[in-house]
C-alpha positions as CSV (number, residue, x, y, z in Angstrom):
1,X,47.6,6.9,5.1
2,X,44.7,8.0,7.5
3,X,43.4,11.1,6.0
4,X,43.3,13.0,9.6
5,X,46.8,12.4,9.7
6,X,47.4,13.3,5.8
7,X,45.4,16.6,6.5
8,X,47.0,17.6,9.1
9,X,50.7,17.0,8.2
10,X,49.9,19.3,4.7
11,X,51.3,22.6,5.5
12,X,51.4,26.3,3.4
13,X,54.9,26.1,1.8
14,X,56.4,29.0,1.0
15,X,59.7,27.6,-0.1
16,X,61.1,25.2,-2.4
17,X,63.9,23.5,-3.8
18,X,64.7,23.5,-8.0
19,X,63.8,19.7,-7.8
20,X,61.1,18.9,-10.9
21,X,58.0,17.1,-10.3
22,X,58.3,13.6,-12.0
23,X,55.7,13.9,-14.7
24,X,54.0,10.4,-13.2
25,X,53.0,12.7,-9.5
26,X,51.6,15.2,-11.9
27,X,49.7,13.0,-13.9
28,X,48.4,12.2,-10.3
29,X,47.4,15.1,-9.3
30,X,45.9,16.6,-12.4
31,X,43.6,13.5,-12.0
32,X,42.6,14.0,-8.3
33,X,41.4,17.3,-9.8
34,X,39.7,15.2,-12.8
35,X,37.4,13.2,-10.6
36,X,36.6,16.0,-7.6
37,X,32.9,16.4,-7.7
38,X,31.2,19.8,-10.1
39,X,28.1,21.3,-9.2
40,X,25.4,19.3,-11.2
41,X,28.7,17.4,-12.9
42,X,29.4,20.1,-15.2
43,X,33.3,20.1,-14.5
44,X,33.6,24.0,-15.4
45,X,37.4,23.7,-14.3
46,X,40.3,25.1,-16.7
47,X,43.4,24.2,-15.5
48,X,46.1,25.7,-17.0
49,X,49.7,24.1,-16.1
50,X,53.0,25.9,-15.7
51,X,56.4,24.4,-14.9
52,X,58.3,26.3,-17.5
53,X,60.9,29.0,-16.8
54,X,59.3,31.0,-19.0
55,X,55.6,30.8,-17.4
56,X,56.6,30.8,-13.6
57,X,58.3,34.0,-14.7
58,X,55.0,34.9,-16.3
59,X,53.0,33.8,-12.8
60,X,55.3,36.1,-11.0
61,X,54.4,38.8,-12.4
62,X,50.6,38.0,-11.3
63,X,51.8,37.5,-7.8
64,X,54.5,36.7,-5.2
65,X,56.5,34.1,-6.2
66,X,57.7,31.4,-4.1
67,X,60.7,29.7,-5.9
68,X,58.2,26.5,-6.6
69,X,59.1,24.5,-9.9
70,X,55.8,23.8,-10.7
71,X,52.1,25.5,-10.4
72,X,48.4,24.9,-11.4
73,X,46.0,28.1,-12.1
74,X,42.7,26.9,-11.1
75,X,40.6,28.6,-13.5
76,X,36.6,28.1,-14.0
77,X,34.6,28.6,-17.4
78,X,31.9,30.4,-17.0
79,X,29.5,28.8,-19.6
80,X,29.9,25.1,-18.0
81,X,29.2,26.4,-14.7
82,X,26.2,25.4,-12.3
83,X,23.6,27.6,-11.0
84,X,21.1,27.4,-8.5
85,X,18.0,28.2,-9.9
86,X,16.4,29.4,-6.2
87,X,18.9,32.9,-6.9
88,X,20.9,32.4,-9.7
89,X,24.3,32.0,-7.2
90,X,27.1,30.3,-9.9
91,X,29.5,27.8,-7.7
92,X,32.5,28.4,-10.2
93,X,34.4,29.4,-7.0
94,X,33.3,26.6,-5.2
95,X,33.9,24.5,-7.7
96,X,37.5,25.4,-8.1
97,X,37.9,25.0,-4.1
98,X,36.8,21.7,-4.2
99,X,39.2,20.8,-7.4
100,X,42.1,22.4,-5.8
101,X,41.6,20.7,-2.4
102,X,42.0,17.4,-4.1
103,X,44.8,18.1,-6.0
104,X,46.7,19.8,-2.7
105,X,45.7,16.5,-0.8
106,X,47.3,14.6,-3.7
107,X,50.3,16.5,-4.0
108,X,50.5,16.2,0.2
109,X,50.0,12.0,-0.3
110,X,52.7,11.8,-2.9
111,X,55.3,13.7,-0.6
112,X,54.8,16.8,-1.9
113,X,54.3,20.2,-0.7
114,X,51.9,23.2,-2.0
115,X,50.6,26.5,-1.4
116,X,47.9,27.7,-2.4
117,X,47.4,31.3,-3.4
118,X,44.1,33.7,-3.9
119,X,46.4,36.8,-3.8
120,X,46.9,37.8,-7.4
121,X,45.9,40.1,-10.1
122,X,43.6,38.9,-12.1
123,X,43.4,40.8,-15.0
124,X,47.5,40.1,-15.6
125,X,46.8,36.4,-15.2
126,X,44.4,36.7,-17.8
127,X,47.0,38.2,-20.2
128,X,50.0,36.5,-19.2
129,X,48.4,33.2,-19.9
130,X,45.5,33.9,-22.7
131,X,42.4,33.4,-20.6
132,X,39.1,33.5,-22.7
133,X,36.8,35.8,-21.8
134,X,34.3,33.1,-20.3
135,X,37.0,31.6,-18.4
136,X,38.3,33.1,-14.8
137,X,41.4,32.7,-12.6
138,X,39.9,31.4,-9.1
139,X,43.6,30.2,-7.6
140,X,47.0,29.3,-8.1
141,X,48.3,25.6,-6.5
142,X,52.3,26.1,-6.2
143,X,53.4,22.5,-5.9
144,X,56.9,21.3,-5.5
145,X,59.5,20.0,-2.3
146,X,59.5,22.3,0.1
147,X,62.6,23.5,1.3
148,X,63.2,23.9,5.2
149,X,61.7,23.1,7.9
150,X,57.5,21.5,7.5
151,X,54.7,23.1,9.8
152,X,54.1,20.3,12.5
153,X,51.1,18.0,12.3
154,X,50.2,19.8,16.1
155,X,49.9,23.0,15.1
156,X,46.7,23.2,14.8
157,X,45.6,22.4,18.0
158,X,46.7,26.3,18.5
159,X,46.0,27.4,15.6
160,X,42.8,26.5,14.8
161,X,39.2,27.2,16.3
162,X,38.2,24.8,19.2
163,X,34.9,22.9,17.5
164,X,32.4,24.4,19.8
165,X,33.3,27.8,18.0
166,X,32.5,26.8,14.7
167,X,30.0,23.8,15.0
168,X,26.2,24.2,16.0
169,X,23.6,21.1,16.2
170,X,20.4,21.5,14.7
171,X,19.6,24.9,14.7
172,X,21.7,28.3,15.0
């Protein structure tokens, strides 16, 4: 599939169907994550998977939940991190972005649908699921079949910034 057109049929899915995840997609996705480049290689991600009753129950607790079957919290340990030695900035965040991205474009080529969510409360995520100290929640990747409707692949020729508002050439 073009990656244009993979990108721009991937939509926010904030409802899904009971339907499972075959275990062989997941495998998939947990290794899009797996090889999605670290800061300096140092591959700080956690990622702590939850498809049982019992843990999305958990998860909802931490934030809104959107009926998915299946979700990923994105987590980064703080020790394995890389920081740049000019002011001591520590990508964990970015880090986890570029992990999550990956896995959501995985999930999207395999016919599946995700949301990805930054809206929760930390400190119950750390309890609910037994965080370490060192190691923090970054974001949650809902994955599942979405039920409804998708967001059309054209949407974001109104939805999103004309290039000339976000790109400058050579100099600011």
């Amino acid at each position: 599939m073009d990656f244009l057109k993979l990108a721009k049929g991937r939509y926010a899915c904030r409802k899904y169907t009971d339907r499972k995840v075959e275990r062989e997609k997941l495998m998939q996705i947990l290794e899009a994550g797996r090889v999605a480049p670290t800061g300096a290689n140092r591959q700080p991600q956690r990622l702590v998977v939850i498809e049982s009753k019992e843990g999305m129950e958990r998860l909802g607790r931490c934030t809104r939940d959107f009926g998915a079957p299946l979700a990923i919290l994105v987590c980064a340990d703080t020790e394995e991190v890389w920081q740049r030695k000019y002011d001591g900035k520590q990508i964990a965040d970015i880090d986890a972005t570029i992990i999550t991205d990956h896995m959501m474009l995985q999930a999207a080529s395999l016919g599946l649908d995700t949301l990805w969510i930054c809206m929760f409360k930390p400190e119950s995520v750390r309890e609910e699921f037994g965080l370490p100290a060192n190691v923090v929640p970054v974001n949650i990747l809902l994955i599942g079949y979405g039920d409804g409707e998708p967001a059309s692949p054209d949407r974001h020729d109104t939805t999103r910034k004309p290039l000339e508002q976000t790109v400058v050439w050579e100099k600011f």
